[in-house]
Kinemage of the C-alpha trace (Angstrom):
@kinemage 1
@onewidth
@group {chain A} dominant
@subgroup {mainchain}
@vectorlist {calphas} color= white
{ca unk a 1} P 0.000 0.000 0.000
{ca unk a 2} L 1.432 3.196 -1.083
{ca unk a 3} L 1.910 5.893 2.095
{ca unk a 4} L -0.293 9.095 1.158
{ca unk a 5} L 2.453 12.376 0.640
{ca unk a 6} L 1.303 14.747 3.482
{ca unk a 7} L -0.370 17.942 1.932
{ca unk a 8} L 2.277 20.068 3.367
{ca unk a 9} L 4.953 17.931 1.945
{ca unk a 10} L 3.073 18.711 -1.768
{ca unk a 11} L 2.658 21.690 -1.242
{ca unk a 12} L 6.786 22.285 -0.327
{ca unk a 13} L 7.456 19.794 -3.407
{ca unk a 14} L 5.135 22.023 -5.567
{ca unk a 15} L 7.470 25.167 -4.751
{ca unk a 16} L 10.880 23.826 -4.998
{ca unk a 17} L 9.763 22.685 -8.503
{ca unk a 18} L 7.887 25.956 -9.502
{ca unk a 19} L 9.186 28.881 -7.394
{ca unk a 20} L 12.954 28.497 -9.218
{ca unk a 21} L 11.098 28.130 -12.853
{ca unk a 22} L 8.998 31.706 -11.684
{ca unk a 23} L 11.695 33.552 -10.518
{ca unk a 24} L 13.656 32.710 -13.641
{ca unk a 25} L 11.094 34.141 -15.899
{ca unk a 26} L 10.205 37.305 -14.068
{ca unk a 27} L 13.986 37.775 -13.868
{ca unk a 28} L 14.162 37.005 -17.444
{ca unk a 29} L 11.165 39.150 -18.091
{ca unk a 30} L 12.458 42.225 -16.365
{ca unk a 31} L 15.622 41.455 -18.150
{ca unk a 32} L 13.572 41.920 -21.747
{ca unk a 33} L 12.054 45.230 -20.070
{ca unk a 34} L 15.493 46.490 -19.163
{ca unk a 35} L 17.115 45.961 -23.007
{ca unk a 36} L 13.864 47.676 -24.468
{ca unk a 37} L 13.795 50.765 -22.204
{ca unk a 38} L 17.900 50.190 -23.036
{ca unk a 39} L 17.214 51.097 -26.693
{ca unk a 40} L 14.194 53.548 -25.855
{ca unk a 41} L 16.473 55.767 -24.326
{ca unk a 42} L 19.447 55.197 -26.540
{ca unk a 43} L 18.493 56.250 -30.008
{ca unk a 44} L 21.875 55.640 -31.219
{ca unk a 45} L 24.393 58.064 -32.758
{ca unk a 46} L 23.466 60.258 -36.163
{ca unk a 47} L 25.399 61.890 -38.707
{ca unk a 48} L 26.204 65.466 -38.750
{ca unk a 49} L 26.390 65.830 -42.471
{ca unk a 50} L 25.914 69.556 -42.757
{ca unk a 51} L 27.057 72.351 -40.268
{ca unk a 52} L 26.671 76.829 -40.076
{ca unk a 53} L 29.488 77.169 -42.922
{ca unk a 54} L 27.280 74.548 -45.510
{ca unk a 55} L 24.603 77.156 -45.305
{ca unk a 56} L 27.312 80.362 -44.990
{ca unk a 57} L 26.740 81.217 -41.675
{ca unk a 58} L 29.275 82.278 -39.223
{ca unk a 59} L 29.158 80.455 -36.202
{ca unk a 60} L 31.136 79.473 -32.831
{ca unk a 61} L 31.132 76.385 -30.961
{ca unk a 62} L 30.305 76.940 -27.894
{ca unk a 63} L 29.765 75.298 -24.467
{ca unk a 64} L 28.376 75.498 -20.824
{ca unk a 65} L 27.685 73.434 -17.845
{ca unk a 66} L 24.471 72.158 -16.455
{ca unk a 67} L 23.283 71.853 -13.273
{ca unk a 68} L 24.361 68.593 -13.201
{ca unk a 69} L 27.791 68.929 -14.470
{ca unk a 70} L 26.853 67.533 -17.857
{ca unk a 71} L 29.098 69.462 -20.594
{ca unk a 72} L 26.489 70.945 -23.157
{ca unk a 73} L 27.980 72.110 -26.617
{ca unk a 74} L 26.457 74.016 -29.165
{ca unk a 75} L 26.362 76.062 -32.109
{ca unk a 76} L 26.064 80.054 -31.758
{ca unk a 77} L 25.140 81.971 -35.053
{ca unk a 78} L 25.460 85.266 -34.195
{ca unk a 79} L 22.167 87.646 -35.580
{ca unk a 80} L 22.141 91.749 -35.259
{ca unk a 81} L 22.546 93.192 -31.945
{ca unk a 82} L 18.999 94.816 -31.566
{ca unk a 83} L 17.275 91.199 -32.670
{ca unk a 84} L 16.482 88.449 -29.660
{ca unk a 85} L 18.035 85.264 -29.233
{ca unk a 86} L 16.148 82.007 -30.238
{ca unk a 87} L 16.993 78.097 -28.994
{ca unk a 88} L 17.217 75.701 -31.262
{ca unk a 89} L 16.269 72.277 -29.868
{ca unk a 90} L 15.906 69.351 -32.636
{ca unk a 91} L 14.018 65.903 -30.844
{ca unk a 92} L 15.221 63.018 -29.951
{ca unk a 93} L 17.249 60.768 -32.132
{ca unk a 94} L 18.288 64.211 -34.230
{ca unk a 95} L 21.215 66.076 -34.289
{ca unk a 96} L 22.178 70.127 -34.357
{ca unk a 97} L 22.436 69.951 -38.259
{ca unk a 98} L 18.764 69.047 -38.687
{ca unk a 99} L 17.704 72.575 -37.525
{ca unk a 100} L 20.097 74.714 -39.564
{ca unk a 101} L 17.355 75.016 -42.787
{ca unk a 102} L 15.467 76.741 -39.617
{ca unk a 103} L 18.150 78.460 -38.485
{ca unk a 104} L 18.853 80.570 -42.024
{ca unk a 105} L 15.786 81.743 -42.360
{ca unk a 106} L 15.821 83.404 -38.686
{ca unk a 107} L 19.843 84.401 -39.067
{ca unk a 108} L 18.541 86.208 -42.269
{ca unk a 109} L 16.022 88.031 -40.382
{ca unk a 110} L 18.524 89.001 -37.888
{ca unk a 111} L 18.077 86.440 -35.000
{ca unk a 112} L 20.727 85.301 -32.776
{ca unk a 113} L 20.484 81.449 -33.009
{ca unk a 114} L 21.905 78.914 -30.363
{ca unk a 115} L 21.597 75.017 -31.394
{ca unk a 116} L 22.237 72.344 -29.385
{ca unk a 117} L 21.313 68.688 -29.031
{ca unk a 118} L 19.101 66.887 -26.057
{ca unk a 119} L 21.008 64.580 -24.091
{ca unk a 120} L 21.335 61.050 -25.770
{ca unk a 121} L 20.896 62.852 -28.842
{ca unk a 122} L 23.780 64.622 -31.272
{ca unk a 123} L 26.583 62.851 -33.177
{ca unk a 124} L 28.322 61.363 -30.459
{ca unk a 125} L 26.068 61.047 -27.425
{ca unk a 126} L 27.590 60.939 -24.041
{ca unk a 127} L 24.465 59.820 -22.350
{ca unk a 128} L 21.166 57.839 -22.170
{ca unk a 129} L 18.299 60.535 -22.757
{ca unk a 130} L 15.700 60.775 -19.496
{ca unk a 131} L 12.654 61.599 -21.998
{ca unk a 132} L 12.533 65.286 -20.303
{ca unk a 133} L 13.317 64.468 -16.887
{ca unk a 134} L 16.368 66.331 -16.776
{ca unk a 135} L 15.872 68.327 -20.502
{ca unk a 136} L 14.452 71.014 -18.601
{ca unk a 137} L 17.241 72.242 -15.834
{ca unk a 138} L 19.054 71.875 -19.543
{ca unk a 139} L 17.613 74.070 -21.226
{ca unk a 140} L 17.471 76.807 -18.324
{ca unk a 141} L 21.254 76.172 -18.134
{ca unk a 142} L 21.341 77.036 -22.226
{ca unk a 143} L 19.358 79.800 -21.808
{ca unk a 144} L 21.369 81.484 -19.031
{ca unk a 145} L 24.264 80.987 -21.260
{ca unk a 146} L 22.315 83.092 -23.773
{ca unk a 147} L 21.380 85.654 -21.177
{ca unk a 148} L 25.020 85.928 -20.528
{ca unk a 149} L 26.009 86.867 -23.715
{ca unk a 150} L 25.702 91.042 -24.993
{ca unk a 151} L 25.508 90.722 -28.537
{ca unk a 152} L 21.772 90.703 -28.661
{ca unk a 153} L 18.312 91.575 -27.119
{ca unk a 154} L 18.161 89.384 -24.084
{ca unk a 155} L 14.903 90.512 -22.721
{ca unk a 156} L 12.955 88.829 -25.615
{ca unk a 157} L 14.127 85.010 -26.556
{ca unk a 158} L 12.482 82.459 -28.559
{ca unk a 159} L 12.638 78.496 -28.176
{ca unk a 160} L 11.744 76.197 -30.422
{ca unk a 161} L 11.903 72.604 -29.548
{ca unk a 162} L 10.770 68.589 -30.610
{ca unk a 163} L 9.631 66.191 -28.617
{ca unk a 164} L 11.951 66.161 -25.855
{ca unk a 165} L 12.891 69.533 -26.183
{ca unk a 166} L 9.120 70.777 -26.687
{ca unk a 167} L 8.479 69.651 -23.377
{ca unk a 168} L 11.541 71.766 -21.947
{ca unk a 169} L 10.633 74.535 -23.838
{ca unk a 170} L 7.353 75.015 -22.219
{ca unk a 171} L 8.534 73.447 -18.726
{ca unk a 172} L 11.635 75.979 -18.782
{ca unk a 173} L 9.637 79.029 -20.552
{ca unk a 174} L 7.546 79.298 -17.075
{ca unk a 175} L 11.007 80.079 -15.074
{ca unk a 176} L 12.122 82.464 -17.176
{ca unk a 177} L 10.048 85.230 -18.162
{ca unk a 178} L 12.470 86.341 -21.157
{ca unk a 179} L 10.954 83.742 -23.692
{ca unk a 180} L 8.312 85.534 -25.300
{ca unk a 181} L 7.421 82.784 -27.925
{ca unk a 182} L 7.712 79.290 -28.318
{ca unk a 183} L 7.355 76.957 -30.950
{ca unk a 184} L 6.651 73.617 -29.814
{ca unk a 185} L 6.565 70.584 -32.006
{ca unk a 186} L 5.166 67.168 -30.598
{ca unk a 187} L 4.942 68.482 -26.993
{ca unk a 188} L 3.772 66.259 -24.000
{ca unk a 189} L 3.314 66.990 -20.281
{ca unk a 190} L 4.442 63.697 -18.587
{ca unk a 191} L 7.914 62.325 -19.140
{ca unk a 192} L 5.678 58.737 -18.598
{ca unk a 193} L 4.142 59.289 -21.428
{ca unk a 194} L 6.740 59.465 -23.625
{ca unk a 195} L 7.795 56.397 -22.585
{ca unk a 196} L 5.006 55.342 -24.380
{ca unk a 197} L 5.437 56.980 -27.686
{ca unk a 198} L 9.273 55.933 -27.773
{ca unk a 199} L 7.922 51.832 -27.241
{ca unk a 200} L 5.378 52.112 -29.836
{ca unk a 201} L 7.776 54.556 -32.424
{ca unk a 202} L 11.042 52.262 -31.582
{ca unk a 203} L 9.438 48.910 -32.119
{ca unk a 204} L 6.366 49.410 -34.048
{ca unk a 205} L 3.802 47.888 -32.222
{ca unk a 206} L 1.574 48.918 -29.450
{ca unk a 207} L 0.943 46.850 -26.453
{ca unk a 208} L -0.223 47.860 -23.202
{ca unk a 209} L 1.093 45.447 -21.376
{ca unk a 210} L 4.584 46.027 -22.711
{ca unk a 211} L 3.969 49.927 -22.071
{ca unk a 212} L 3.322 49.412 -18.737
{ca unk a 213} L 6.105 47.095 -18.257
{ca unk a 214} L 8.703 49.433 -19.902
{ca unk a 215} L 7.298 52.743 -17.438
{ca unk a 216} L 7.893 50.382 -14.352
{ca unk a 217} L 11.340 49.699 -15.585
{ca unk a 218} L 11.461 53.679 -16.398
{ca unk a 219} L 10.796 54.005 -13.164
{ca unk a 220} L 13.202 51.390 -11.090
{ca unk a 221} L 16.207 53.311 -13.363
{ca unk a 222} L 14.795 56.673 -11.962
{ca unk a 223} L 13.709 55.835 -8.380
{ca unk a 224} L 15.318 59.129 -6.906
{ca unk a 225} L 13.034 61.185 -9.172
{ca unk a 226} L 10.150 59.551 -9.045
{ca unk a 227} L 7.258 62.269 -8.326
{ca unk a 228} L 8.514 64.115 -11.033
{ca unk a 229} L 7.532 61.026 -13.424
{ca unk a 230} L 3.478 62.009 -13.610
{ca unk a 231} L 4.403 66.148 -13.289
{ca unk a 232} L 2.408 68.306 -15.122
{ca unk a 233} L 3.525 71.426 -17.137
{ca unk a 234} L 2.865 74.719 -15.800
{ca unk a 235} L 0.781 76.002 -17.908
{ca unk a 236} L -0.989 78.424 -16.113
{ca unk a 237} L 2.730 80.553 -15.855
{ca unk a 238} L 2.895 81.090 -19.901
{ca unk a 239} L -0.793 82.872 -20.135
{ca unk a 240} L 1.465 85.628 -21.271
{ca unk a 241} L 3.643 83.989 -23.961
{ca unk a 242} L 3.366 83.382 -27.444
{ca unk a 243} L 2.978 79.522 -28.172
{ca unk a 244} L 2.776 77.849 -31.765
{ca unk a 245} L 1.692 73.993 -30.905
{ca unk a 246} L 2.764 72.068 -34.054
{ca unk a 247} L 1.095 68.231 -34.998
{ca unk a 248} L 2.484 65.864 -37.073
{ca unk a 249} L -0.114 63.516 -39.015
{ca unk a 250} L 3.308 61.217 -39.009
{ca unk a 251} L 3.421 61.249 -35.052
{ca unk a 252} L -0.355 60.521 -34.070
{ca unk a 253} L 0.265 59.643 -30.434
{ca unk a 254} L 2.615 63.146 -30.007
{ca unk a 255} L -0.522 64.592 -31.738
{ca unk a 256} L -3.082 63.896 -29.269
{ca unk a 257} L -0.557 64.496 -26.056
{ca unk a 258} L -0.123 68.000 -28.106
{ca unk a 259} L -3.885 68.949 -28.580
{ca unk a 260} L -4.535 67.939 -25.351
{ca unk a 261} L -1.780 70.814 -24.053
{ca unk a 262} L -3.020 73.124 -26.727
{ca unk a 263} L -6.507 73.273 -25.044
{ca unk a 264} L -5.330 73.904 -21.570
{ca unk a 265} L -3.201 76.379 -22.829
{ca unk a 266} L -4.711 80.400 -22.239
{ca unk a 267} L -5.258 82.895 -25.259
{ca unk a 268} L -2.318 83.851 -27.446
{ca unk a 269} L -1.854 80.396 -28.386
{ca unk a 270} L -2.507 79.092 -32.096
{ca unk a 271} L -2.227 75.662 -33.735
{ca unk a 272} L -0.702 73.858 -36.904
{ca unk a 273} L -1.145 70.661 -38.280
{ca unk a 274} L 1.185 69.154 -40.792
{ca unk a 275} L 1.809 66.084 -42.692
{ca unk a 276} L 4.895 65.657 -40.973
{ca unk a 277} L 6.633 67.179 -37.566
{ca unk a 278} L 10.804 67.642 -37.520
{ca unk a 279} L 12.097 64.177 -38.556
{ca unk a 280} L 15.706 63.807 -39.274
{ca unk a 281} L 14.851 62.468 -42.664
{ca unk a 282} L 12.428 65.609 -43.497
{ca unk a 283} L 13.374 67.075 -46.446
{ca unk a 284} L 12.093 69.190 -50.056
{ca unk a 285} L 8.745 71.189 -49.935
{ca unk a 286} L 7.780 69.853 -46.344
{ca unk a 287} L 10.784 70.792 -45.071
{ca unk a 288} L 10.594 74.587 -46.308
{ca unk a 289} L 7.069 74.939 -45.715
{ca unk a 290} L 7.704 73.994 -42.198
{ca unk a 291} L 10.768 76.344 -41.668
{ca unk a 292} L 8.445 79.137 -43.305
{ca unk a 293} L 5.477 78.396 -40.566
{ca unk a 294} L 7.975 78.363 -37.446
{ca unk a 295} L 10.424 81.203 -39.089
{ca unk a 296} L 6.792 83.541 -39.619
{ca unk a 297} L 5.723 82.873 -36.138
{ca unk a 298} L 9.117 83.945 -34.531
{ca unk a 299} L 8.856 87.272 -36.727
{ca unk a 300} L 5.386 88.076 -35.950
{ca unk a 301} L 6.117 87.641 -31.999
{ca unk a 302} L 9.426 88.734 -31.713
{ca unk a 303} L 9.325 91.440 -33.987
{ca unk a 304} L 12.462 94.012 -34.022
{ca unk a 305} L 13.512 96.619 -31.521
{ca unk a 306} L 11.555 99.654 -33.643
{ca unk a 307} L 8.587 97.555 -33.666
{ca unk a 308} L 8.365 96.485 -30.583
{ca unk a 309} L 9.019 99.850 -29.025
């Protein structure tokens, strides 16, 4: 007659045979999260096939520190004297040589242009992007930089920015009352939700479950920060600025985070919507009719020191 196994001795058999096998493939699992966050936040190098001097404009190459200690570098095209000073701040996965068809059309209306890449971005990147969490102390770090400068008006300065650098733009605009206007191209209030866009535009698919797997992992690599992970923009603090939302048709999901900013955004706001938002491969009639939109809405809002006296 067999003996009957005591339940508790099934019950510890049961576990020594599962419990390894589980935490295998939830380690394995949050392995797979961690190399597709990995590549979310590491776009990967791009070429810098075009610089100032292709489009002959002088320029200097400049650089300042952030408030982190992270070495920033940029291009500085100096405009006229009297004329403000505008940021230049191409998205993620772009590079400082994808804004300079912008750039000559504001240096030839006397602007004084500074463009720089976000981090994780640029030619050689140095490190992993934080989809806005840190873009913003950035950006206030490039605009003091501008501020320190004399060669121009710095009591009126522009920004326009993608993605990453929209966000900043309107994030950084509300601590510093010298931007005027901003152009912002595929903005978004929560750096969770870009974590989002990035899975969906990276890998082409969308899954929830994967999304939500990917913010958690967002999260465990940003543990110190995280209450600033849901943040909202300020909005309320720009009700005196100038702000040009700008949707893509080619970047739906940017789309809808950007209405949905445009509509909580007070009067002397406006809206455009164009077949395609600043992509590194955007190029021929798109491309200039885009320039012309942002490089008109700079002009009209930051118009020269005669005017706006």
């Amino acid at each position: 007659m067999i003996k009957p196994v005591p339940a508790k001795a099934r019950i510890g058999r049961f576990f020594r045979l599962i419990l390894p096998a589980a935490i295998i493939l939830v380690c394995g699992f949050l392995v797979f999260l961690g190399f597709l966050v990995n590549r979310v936040i590491h776009p990967g190098a791009v070429p810098e096939p075009v610089n100032p001097s292709s489009y002959l404009m002088t320029s200097l190459d400049v650089h300042w520190t952030a408030n982190d200690g992270f070495q920033m570098t940029g291009w500085w095209i100096p405009g006229l004297p009297s004329r403000p000073g505008i940021l230049l701040v191409p998205g993620l996965g772009m590079g400082k040589s994808d804004a300079l068809s912008l750039a000559l059309l504001l240096h030839q209306d006397g602007f004084n242009v500074l463009v720089y890449d976000v981090r994780g971005s640029g030619t050689s990147p140095q490190i992993a992007s934080s989809l806005g969490l840190q873009d913003t102390d950035d950006m206030l770090a490039a605009l003091r930089y501008v501020k320190s400068r004399r060669d121009l008006d710095v009591k009126r300065l522009g920004i326009w920015g993608v993605d990453v650098g929209a966000r900043a733009a309107l994030q950084a605009s509300a601590a510093f009352p010298e931007v005027r206007a901003i152009a912002a191209d595929g903005a978004y209030e929560r750096v969770l939700d870009m974590v989002d866009v990035r899975v969906r535009e990276t890998f082409g698919l969308q899954n929830r479950l994967l999304e939500l797997g990917c913010r958690q992992a967002f999260r465990i690599m940003h543990i110190g920060a995280i209450s600033l992970l849901n943040k909202r923009l300020d909005l309320d603090a720009l009700s005196d600025r100038s702000i040009l939302c700008i949707v893509g048709e080619n970047r739906k999901d940017l789309g809808r985070l950007t209405n949905a900013i445009y509509l909580r955004l007070r009067p002397q706001k406006e809206i455009t919507t164009l077949r395609t938002s600043r992509i590194r491969t955007m190029s021929g009639e798109e491309l200039r009719d885009y320039d012309r939109q942002v490089a008109t809405f700079f002009h009209l809002n930051l118009p020269d020191a005669d005017r706006h006296m």
